[in-house]
N, C-alpha and C positions, 0 to 999 in steps of 0.2 A: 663660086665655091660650093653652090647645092648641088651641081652633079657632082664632083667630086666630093663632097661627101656621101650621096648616095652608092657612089662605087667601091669607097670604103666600106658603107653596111652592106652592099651586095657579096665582095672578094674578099673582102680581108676581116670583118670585124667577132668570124668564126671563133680569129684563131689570137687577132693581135686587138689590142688597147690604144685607143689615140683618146687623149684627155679621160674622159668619160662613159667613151662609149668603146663597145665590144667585150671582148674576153682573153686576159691576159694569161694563155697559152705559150705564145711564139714571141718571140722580145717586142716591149713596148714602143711602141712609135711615136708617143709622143714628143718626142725631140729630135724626129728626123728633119725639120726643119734647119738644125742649124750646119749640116750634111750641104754639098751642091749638088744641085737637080742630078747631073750624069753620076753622082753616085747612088744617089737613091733608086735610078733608074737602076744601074748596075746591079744591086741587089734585088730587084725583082725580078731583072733576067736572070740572074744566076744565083739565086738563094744559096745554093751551097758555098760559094766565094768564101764567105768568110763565117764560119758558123762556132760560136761560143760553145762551152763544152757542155753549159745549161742544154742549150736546145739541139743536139744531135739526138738520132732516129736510131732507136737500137732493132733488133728483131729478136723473137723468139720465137725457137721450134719447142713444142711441146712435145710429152713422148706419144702422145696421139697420133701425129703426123703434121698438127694446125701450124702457121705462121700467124705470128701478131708483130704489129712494126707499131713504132710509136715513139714518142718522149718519154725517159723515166720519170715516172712524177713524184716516184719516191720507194723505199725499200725498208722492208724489216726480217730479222733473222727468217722468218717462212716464207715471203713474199715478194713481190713487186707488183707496182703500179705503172702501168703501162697506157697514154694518153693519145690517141690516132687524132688522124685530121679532121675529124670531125666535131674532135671537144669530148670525147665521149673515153670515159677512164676505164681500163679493165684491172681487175684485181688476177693473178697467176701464184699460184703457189711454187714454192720452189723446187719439192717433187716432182711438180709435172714438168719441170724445165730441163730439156734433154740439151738443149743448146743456147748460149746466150752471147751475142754480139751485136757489136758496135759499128757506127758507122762514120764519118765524117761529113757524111749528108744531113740537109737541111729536111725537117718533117715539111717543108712547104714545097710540095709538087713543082718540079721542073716545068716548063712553055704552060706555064701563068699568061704572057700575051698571046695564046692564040686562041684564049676563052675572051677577050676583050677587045676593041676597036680599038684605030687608033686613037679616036674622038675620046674615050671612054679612057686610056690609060692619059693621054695630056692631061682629063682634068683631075684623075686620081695623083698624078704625079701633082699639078698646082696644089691640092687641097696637101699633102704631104709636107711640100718644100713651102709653103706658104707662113712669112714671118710676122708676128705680131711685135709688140715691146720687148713680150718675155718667152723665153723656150727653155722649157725643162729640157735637161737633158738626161739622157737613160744611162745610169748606173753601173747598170747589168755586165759589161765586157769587163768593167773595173773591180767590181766590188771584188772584196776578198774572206768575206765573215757574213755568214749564215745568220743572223740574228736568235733564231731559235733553235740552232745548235748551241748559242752563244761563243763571247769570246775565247782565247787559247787561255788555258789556266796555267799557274806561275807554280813552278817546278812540279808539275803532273797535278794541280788541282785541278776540280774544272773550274772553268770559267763561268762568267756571269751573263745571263742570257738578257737578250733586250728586246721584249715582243711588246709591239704598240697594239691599242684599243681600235687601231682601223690602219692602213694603207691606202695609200692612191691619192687623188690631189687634194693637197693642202695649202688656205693659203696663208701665207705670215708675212707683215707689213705690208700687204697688199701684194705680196709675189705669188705665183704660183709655183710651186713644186710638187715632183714623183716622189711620193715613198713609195719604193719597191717592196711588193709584198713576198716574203720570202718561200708561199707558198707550203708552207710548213719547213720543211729542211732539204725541198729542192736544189732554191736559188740560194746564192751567196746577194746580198742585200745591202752591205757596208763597207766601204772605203776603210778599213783598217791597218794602219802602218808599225812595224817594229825597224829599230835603229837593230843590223848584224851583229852580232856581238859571238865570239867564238866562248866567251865566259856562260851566257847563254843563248842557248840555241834559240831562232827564229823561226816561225811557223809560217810567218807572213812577209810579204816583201815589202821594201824599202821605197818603194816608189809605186806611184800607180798614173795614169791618164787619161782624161778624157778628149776626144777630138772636135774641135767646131772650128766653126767657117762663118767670117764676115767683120765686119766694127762692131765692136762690142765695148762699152760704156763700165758698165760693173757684172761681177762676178757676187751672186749671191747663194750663199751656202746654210746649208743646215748640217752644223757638225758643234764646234766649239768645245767640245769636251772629250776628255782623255782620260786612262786608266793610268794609275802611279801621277797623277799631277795636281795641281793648287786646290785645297789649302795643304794637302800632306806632305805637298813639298812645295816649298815656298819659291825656290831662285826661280829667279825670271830668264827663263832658257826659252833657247826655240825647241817648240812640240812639233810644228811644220811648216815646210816651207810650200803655199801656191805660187811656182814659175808658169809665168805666164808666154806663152810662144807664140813670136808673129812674122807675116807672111815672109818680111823682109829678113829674117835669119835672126835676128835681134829677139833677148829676154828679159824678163825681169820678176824680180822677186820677192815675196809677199810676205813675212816671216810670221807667225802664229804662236806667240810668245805665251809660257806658261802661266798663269796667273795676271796676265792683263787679258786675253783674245781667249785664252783653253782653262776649263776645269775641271773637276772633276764629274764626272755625270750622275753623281749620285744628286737629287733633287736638296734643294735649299740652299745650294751655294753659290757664290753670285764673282761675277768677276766686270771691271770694267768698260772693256771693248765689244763683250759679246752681249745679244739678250736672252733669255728665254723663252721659248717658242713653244715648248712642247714637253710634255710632264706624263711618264705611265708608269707605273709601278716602283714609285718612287724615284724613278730615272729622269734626267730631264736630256730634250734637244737644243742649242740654244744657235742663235742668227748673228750673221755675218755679214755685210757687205766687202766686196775686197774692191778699189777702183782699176779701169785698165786704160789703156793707151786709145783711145775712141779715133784716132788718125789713122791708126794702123789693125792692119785685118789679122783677127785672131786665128791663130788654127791649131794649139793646142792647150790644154789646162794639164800642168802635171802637178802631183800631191807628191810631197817629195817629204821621208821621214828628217825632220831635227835632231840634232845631236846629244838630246837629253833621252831619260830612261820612260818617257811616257809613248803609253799607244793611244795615237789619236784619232778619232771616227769622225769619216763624212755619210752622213744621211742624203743628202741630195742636194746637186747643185742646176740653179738656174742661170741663163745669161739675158741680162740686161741690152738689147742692141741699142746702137745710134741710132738717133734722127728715127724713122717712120720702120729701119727694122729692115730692107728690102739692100 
């Protein structure tokens, strides 16, 4: 694994994040392990495959004549913040923007393998797909709630914003997990679900998922709490359902019952199934274990809204493998 990670700080740790090291730019990698090797690979041959709407390459002509290409990093009534492959952020006033477009391309340069051996991509790919106990998995394609936008406010209020005192790995009950750092009001950072209701309208959707691959043992989460639920409303309903999807077409279902597994996230309130993990700003995160079918191979985690009136938040989930993880 030291050439491969050597080739991660040589190629990638510009622009991406695997545990610890680099700089979370371009989506986090730390949980590409639970992905198989040929798709991992596939993503490095064709970074634009499949690209989130976070990291698409916008361009700007300025009325000077300049192009700047980049990631938006962020935007305010004068401005944009415009991020190149090199890490390096440019501020553009909106005056000088004669033109402004988007792309569906990936800011990570197309024939990536013809700067590397093939010695040199085998052991970047092992270090990648490489499984320990536990793998974070990345957020990022799922989440649906900006943290420091915060959440959708109840009949045009705003909502309540939820910024933690740090981002990135954390551990609890000895797990490790991603908090996604939202980057100010970049990224969307949270797993947030609303039940449709044509009484009132929904901002967010009803379902969300994340993808993995292998025997997987337990499903552990940082969420357990929800807006509109226990103690201000006491019935015991489901807040959400984790369906868990395996290889063999077969699911099953995990229910996250108001007031024994979900509370409310306001700090000081205590519910039985879930614990407390994490407290800022009077807000708490609290821990989850869910168990899974460890005979059979995982390949997807969906978050599925309950049929009560709460919105329920995932902060970050990790998977537990079978046996040695490989």
């Amino acid at each position: 694994m030291t050439n491969g990670l050597a080739m991660f700080k040589k190629h990638c740790s510009a622009c991406h994040i695997h545990g610890e090291i680099g700089q979370e730019i371009g989506p986090n990698l730390t949980g590409m392990a639970v992905h198989p090797k040929e798709e991992i690979l596939m993503n490095v041959l064709d970074p634009s495959r499949s690209v989130e709407s976070n990291f698409r390459t916008y361009q700007i002509l300025t009325v000077d004549g300049n192009v700047l290409s980049g990631m938006l990093a962020g935007e305010s009534a004068n401005s944009l913040r415009i991020i190149d492959t090199q890490g390096k952020e440019k501020l553009v006033l909106r005056e000088d923007i004669e033109q402004l477009t988007s792309s569906p391309k990936s800011l990570m340069p197309e024939g990536f393998e013809s700067s590397i051996s093939k010695t040199e991509m085998t052991d970047l790919l092992s270090f990648l797909a490489k499984r320990g106990k536990y793998a974070p998995l990345n957020l990022s394609s799922a989440a649906t709630i900006n943290s420091e936008k915060g959440l959708p406010g109840f009949r045009g209020r705003p909502g309540d914003k939820f910024v933690l005192d740090s981002y990135g790995r954390v551990e609890v009950e000895g797990v490790p997990f991603e908090l996604v750092d939202p980057q100010g009001d970049r990224i969307a950072n949270i797993i947030g679900l609303q039940r449709q209701s044509s009484r009132f309208p929904s901002t967010l959707p009803d379902s969300a998922s994340l993808d993995c691959a292998g025997n997987v043992k337990a499903i552990h989460m940082l969420g357990g709490v929800a807006w509109a639920a226990y103690p201000r409303f006491k019935d015991e309903t489901t807040s959400m359902i984790v369906r868990r999807h395996y290889a063999d077409g077969s699911t099953s279902d995990f229910e996250l019952v108001n007031g024994k597994h979900i509370v409310t996230y306001q700090a000081g309130e205590d519910v039985p199934e879930s614990k407390k993990a994490i407290e800022a700003g009077r807000k708490q995160i609290r821990y989850l274990k869910i168990p899974t079918d460890a005979d059979k191979a995982l390949t997807k985690i969906e978050f599925i809204k309950g049929g009560d009136f709460s919105l329920p938040l995932v902060f970050a989930v990790t998977v537990e493998f079978a046996g040695d993880g490989h």
